[in-house]
Backbone as a printed PyTorch tensor [residue, N CA C, xyz], in Angstrom:
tensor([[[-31.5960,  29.0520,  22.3150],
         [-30.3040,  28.3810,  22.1930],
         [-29.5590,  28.9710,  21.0100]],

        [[-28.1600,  29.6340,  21.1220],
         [-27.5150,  29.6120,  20.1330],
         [-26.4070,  28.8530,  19.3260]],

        [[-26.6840,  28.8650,  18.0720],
         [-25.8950,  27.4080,  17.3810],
         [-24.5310,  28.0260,  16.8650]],

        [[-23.6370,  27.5370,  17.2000],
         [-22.3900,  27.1140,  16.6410],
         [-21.9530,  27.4670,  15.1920]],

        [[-21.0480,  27.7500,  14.7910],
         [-20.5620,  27.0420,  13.2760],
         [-20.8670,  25.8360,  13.5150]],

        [[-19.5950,  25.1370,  14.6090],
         [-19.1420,  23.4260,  14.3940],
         [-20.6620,  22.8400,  14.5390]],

        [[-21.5590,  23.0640,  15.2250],
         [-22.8450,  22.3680,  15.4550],
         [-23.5150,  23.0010,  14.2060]],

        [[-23.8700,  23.3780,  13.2660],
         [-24.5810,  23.9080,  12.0910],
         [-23.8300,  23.0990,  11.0930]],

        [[-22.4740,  23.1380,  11.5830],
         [-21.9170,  21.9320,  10.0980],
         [-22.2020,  20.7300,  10.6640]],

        [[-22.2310,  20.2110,  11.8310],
         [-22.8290,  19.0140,  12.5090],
         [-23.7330,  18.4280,  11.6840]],

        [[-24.8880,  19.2400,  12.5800],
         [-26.0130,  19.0780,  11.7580],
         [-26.4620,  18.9440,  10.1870]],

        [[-26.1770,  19.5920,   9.7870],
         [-26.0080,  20.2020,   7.8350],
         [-25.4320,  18.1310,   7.5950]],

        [[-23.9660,  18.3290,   8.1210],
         [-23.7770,  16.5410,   7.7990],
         [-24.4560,  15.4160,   7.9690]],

        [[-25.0250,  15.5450,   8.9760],
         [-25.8850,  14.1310,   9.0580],
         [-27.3260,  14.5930,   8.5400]],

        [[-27.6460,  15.6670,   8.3650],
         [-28.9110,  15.6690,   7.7950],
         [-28.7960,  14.9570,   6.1940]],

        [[-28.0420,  15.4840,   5.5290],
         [-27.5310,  15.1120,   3.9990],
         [-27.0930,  13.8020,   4.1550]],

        [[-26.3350,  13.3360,   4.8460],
         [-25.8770,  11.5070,   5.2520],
         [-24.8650,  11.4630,   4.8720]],

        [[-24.0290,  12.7420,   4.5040],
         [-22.6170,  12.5170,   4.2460],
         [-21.7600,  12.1120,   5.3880]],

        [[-20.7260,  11.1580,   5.1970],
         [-19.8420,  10.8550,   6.3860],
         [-18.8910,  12.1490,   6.7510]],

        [[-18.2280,  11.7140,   8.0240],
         [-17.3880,  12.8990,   8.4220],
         [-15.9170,  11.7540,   8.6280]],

        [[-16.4450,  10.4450,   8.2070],
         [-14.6170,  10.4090,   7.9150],
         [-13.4110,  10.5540,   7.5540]],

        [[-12.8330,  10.5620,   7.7480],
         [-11.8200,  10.8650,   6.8630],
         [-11.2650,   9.9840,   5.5620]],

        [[-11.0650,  10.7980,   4.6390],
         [-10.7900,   9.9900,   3.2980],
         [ -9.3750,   9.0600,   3.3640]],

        [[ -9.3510,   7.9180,   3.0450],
         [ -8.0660,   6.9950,   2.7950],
         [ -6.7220,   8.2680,   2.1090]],

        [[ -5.6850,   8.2500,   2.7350],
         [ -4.4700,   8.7550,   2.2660],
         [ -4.0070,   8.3560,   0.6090]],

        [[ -4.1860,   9.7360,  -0.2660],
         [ -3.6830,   9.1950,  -1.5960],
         [ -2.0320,   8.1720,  -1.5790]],

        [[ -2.5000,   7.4690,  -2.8480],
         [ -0.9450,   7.1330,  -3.2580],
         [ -0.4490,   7.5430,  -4.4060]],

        [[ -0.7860,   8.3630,  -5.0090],
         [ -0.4600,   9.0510,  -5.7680],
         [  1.0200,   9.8380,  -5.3900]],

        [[  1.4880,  10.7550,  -6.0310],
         [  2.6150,  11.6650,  -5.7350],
         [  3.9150,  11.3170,  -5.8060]],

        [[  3.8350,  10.4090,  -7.0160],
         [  5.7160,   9.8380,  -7.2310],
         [  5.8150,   9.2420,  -6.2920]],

        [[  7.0130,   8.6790,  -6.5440],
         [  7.6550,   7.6890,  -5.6600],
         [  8.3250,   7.9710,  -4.1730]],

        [[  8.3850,   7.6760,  -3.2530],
         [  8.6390,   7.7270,  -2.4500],
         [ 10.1280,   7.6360,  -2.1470]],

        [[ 10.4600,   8.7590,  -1.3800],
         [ 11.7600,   9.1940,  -1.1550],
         [ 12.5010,   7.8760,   0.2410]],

        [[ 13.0870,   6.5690,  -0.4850],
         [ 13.3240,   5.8880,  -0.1920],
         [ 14.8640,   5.2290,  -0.7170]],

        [[ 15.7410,   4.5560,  -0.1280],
         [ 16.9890,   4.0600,  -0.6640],
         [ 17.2070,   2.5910,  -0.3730]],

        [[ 17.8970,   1.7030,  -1.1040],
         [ 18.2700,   0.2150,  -0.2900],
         [ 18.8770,   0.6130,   1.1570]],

        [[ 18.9930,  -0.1510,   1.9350],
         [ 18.8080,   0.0050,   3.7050],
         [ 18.4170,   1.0490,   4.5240]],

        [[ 17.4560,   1.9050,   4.2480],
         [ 16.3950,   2.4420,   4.9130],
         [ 15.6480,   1.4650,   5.6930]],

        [[ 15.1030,   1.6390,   6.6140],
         [ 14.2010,   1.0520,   8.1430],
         [ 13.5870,  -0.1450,   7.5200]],

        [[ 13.0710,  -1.1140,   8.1300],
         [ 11.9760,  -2.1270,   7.8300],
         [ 11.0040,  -1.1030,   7.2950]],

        [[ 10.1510,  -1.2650,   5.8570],
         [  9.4750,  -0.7860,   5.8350],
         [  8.6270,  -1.4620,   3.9050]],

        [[  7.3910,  -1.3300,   4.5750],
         [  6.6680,  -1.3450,   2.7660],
         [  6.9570,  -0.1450,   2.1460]],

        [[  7.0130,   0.3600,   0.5540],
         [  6.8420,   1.5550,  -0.2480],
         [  6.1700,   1.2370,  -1.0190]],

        [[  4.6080,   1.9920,  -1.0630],
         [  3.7660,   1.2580,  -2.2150],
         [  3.3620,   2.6740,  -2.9530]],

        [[  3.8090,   2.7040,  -4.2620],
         [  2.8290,   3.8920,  -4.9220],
         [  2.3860,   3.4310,  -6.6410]],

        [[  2.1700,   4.3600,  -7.4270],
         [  1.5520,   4.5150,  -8.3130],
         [  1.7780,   5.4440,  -9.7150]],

        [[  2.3930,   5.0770, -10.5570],
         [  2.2570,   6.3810, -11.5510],
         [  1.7460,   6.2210, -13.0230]],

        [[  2.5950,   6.6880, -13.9050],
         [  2.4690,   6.2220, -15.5990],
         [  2.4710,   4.9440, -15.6850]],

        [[  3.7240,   4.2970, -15.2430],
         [  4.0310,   2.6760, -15.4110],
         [  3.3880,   1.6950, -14.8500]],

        [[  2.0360,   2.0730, -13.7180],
         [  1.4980,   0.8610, -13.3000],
         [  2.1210,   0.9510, -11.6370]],

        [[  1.5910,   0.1350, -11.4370],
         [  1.9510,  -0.0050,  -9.1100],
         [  3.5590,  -0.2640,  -8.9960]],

        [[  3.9820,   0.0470,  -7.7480],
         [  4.8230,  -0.6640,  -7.1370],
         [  4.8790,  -0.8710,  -5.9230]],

        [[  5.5410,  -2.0020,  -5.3270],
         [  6.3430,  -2.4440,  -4.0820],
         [  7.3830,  -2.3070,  -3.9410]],

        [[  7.8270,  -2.0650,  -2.9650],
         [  9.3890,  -2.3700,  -2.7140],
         [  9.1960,  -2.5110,  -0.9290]],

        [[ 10.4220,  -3.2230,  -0.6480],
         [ 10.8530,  -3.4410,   0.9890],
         [ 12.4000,  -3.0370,   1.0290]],

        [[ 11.6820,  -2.8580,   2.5220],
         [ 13.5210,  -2.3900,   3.0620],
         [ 14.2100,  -2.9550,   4.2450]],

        [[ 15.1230,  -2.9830,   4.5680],
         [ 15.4510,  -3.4830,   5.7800],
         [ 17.0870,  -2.8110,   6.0170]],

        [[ 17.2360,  -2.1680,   6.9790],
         [ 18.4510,  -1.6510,   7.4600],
         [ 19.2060,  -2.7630,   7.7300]],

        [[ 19.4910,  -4.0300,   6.9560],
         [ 20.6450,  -5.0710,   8.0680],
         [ 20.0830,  -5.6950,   8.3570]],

        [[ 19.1080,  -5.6770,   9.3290],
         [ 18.1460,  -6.7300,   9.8140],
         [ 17.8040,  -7.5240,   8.8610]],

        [[ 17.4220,  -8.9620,   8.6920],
         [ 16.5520,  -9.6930,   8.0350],
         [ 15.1800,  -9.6720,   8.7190]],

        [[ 14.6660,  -9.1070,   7.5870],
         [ 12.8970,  -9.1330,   8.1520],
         [ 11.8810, -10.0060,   6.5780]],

        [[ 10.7680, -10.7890,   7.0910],
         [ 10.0470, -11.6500,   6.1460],
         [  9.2950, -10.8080,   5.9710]],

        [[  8.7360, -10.1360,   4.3340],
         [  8.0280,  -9.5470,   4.0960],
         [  7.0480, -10.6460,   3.3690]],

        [[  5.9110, -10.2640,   3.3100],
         [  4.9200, -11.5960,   2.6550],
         [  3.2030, -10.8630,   2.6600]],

        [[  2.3870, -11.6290,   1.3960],
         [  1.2780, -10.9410,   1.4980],
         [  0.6790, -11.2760,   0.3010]],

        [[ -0.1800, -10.3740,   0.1310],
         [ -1.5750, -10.6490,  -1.5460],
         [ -1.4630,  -9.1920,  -1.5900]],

        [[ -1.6330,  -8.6850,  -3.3080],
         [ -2.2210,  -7.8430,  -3.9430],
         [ -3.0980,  -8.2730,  -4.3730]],

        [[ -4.5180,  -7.8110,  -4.2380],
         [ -5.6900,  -8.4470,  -4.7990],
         [ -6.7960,  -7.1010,  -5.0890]],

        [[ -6.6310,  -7.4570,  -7.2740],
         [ -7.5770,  -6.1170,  -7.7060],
         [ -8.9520,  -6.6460,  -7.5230]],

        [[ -9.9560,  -5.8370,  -6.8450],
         [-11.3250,  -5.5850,  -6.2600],
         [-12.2010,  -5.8550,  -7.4610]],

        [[-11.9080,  -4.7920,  -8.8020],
         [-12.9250,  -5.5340,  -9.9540],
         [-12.1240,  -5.8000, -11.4430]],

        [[-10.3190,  -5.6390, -11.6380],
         [ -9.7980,  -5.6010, -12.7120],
         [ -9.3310,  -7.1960, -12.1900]],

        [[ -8.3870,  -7.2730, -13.6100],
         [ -7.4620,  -8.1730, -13.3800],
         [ -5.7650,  -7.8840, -13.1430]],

        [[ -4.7980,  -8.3810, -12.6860],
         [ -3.3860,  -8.7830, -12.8580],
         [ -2.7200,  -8.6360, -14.1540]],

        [[ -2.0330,  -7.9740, -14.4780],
         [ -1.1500,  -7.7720, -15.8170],
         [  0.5620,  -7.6630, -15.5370]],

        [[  0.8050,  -7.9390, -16.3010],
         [  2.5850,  -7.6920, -16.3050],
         [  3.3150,  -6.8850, -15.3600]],

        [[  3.3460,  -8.5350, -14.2850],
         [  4.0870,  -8.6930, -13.0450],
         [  5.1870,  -8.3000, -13.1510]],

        [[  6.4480,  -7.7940, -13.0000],
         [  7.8300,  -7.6260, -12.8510],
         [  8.5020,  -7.5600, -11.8190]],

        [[  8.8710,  -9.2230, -11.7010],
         [ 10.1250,  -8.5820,  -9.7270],
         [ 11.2180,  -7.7240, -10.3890]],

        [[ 11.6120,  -7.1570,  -9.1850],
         [ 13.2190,  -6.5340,  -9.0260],
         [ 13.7020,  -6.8010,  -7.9790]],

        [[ 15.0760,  -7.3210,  -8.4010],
         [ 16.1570,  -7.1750,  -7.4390],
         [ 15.4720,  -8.6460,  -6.6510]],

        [[ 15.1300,  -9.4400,  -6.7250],
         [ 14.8210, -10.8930,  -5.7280],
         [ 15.5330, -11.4470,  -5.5600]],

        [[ 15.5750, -11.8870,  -4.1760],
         [ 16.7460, -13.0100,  -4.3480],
         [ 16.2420, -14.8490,  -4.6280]],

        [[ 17.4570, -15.9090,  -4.6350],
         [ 16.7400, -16.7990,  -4.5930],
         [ 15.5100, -17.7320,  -3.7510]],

        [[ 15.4390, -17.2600,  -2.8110],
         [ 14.6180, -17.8530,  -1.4610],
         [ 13.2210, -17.1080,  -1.9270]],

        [[ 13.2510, -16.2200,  -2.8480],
         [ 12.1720, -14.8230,  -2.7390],
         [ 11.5390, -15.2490,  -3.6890]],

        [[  9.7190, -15.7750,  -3.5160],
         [  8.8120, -16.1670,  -4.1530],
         [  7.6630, -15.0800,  -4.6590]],

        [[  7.3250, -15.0410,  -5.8430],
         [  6.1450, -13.9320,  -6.4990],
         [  5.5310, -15.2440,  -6.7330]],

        [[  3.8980, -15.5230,  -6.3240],
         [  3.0310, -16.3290,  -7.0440],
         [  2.0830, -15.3680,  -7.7130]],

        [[  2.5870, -15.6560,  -9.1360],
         [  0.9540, -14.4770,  -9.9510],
         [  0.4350, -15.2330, -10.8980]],

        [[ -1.0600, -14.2600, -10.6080],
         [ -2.3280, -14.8540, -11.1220],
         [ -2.9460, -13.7740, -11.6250]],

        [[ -4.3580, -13.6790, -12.8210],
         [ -4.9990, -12.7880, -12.7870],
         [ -5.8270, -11.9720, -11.7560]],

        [[ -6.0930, -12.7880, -10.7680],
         [ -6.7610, -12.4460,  -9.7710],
         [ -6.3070, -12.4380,  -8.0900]],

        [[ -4.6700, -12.2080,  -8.2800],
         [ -3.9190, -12.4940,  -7.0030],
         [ -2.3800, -12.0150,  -7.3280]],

        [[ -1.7480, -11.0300,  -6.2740],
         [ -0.1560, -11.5220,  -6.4700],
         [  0.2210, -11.9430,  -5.0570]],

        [[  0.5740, -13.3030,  -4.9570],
         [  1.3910, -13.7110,  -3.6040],
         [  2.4540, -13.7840,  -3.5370]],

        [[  3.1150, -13.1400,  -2.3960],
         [  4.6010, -12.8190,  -2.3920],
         [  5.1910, -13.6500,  -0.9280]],

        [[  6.5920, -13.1790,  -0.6970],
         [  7.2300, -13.4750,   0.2910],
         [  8.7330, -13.3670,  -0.0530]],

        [[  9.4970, -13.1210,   0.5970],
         [ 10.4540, -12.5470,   0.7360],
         [ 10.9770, -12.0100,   2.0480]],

        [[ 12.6990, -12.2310,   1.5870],
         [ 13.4770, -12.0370,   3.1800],
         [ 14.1110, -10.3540,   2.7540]],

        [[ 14.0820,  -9.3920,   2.9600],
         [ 14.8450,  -8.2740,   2.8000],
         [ 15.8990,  -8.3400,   4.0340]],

        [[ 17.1390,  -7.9430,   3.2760],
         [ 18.1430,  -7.5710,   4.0590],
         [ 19.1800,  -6.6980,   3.6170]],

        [[ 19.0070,  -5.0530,   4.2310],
         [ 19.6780,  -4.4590,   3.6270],
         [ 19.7760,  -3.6790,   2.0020]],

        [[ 18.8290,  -4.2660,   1.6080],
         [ 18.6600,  -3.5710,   0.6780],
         [ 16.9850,  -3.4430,   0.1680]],

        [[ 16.7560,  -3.4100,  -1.5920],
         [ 15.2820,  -3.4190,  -1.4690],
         [ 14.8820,  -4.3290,  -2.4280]],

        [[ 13.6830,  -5.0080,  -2.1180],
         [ 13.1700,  -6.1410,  -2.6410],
         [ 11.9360,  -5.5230,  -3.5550]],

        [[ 11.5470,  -6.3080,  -4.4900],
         [ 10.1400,  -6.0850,  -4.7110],
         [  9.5510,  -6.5000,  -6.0090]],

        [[  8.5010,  -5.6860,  -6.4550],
         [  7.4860,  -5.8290,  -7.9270],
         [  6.7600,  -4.8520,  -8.3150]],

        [[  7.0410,  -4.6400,  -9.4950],
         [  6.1640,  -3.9080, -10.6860],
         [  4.7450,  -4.3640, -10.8610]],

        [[  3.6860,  -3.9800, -11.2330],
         [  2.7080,  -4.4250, -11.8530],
         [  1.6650,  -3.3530, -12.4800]],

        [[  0.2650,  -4.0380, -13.0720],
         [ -0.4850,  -3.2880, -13.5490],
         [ -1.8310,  -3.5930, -13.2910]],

        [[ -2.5530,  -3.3160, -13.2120],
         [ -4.1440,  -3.8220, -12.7930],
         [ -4.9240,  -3.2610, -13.8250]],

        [[ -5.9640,  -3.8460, -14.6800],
         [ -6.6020,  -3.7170, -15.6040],
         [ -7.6870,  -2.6540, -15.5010]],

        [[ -8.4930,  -2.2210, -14.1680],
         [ -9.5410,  -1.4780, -14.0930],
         [ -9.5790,  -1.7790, -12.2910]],

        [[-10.1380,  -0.3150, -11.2810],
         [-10.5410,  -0.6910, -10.5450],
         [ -9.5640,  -0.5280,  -9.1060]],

        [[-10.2670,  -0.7570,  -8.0900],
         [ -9.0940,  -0.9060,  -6.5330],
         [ -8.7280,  -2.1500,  -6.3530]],

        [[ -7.6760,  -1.7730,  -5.9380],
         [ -6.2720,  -3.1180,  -5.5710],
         [ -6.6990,  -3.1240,  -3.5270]],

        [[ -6.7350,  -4.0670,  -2.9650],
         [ -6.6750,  -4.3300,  -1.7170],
         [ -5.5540,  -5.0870,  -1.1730]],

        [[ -4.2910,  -4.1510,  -0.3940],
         [ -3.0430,  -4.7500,  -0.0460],
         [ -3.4930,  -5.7800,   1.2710]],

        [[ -2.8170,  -6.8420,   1.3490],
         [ -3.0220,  -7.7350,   2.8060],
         [ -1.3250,  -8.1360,   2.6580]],

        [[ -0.7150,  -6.9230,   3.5940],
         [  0.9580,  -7.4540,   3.6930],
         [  1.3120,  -7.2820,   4.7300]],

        [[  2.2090,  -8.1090,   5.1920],
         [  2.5930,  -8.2230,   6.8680],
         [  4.0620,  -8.3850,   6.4130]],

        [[  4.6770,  -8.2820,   8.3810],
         [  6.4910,  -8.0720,   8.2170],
         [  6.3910,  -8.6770,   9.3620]],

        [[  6.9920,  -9.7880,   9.4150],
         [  7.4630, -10.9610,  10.6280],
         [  6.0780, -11.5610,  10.9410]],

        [[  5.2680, -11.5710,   9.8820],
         [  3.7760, -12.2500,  10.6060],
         [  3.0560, -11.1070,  10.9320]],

        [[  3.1770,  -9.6530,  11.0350],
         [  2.5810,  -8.9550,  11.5060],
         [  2.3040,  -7.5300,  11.1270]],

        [[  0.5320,  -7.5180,  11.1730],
         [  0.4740,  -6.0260,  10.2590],
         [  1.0490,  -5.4040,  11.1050]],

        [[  1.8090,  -4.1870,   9.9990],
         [  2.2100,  -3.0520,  10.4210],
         [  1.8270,  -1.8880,   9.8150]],

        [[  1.2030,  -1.1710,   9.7160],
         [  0.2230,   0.1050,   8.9940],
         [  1.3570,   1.2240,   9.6660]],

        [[  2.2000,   1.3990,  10.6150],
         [  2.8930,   2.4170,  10.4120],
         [  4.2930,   2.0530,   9.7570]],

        [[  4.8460,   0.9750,   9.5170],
         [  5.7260,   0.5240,   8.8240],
         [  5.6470,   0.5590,   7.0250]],

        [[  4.3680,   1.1660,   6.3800],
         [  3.6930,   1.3770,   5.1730],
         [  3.9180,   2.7510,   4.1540]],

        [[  4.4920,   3.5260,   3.9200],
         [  4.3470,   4.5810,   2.9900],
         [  3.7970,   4.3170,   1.8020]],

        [[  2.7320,   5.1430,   1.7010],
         [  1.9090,   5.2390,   0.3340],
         [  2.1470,   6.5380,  -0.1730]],

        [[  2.8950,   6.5010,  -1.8800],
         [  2.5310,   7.6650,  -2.5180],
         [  4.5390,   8.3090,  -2.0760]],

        [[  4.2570,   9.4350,  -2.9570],
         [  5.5420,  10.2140,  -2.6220],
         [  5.3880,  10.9090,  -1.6600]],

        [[  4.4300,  11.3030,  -0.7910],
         [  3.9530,  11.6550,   0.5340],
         [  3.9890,  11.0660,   1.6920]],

        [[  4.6160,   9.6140,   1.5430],
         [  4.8690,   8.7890,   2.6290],
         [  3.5010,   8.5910,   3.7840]],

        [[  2.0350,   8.9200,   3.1790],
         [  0.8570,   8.3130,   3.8510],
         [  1.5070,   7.1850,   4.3680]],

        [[  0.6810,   7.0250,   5.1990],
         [  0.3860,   5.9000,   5.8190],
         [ -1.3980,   4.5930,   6.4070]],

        [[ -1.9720,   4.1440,   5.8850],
         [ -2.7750,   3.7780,   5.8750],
         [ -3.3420,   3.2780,   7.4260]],

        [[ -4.4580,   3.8680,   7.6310],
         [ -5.0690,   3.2700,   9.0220],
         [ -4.5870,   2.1740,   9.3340]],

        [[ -5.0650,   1.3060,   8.7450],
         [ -4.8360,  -0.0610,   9.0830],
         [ -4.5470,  -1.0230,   7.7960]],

        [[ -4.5060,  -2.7540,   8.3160],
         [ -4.0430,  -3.5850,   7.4390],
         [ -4.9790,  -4.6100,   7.2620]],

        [[ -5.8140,  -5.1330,   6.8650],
         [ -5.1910,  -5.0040,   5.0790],
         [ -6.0960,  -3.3910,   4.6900]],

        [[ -5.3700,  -3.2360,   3.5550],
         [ -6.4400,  -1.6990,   3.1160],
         [ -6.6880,  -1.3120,   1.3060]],

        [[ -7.1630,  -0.7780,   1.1540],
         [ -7.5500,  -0.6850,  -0.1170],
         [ -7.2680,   0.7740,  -0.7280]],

        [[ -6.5650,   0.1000,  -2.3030],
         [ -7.0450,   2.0960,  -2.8300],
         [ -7.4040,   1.6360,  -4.1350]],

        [[ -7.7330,   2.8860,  -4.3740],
         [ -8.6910,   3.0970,  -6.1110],
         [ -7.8460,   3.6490,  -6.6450]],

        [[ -7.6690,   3.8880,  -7.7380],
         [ -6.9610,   5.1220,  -8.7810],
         [ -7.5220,   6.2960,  -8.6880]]])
C-alpha cells in the first residue's frame, strides 16, 4: 500500500492526539471597519484600552441583549457609549448584562477584564446570530453562539 502526504499527516495527528480543528477566529486586529447605520450587526474586538461592543442597525429597530462573562478574571471599568434611555448595562464583577434597542446608529460598551477568557452569550431579536458577529478588525466571525475568546 502506498501512503499519501494527506494520510501520513492523518496519521502523524491522531497518533500525537493533536486536534485537527480549527482554531477560534482571532479578535485581535483593531477595530473593525464599521459606521453608525451599517446592517444589524454585533462589533466585538480588543486592543490597548480593554474590549469593546458596539451594535448597528440600518433604520430598523433591532433588540440587542446578552452577558459578557470573564471565565477566570473579573469585570473592571464598564463604559457605555452613546445609550439611549430605554438602554440598560447591568454590571457586576462577574457579569455584564445588557439590552438595548439600536436604531440607526451605534450602541454600546467599553470594558476591561482583569485576567483570562471572556464568554459572549448575545442575541438580536431573541436570536443567536454568529453570522451577524464581527470579531477583531478582520471581521471573523465566530462558529457559533454563545462563544468564547482568550487574549
Amino acid at each position: 500500500m502506498r501512503w499519501s502526504s494527506t494520510m501520513l499527516l492523518a496519521f502523524s495527528l491522531a497518533a500525537t492526539g493533536c486536534a485537527t480543528t480549527r482554531p477560534p477566529p482571532p479578535i485581535d486586529g483593531g477595530r473593525p471597519a464599521f459606521g453608525p447605520g451599517a446592517s444589524e450587526a454585533y462589533w466585538i474586538w480588543r486592543d490597548a484600552h480593554g474590549w469593546h461592543l458596539r451594535t448597528t442597525s440600518a433604520g430598523t429597530p433591532h433588540r440587542f441583549h446578552g452577558a459578557i462573562v470573564p471565565l477566570d478574571g473579573e469585570i473592571a471599568d464598564v463604559r457605555p457609549t452613546r445609550l439611549e434611555r430605554d438602554d440598560r448595562i447591568k454590571m457586576g464583577q462577574h457579569e455584564i448584562r445588557f439590552a438595548f434597542v439600536t436604531q440607526g446608529g451605534a450602541d454600546g460598551f467599553d470594558w476591561h477584564v482583569t485576567s483570562g477568557c471572556t464568554r459572549f452569550k448575545i442575541f438580536i431579536d431573541g436570536a443567536a446570530r454568529p453570522d451577524l458577529v464581527h470579531l477583531g478588525g478582520f471581521a471573523n466571525r465566530p462558529q457559533h453562539v454563545p462563544f468564547a475568546r482568550c487574549p
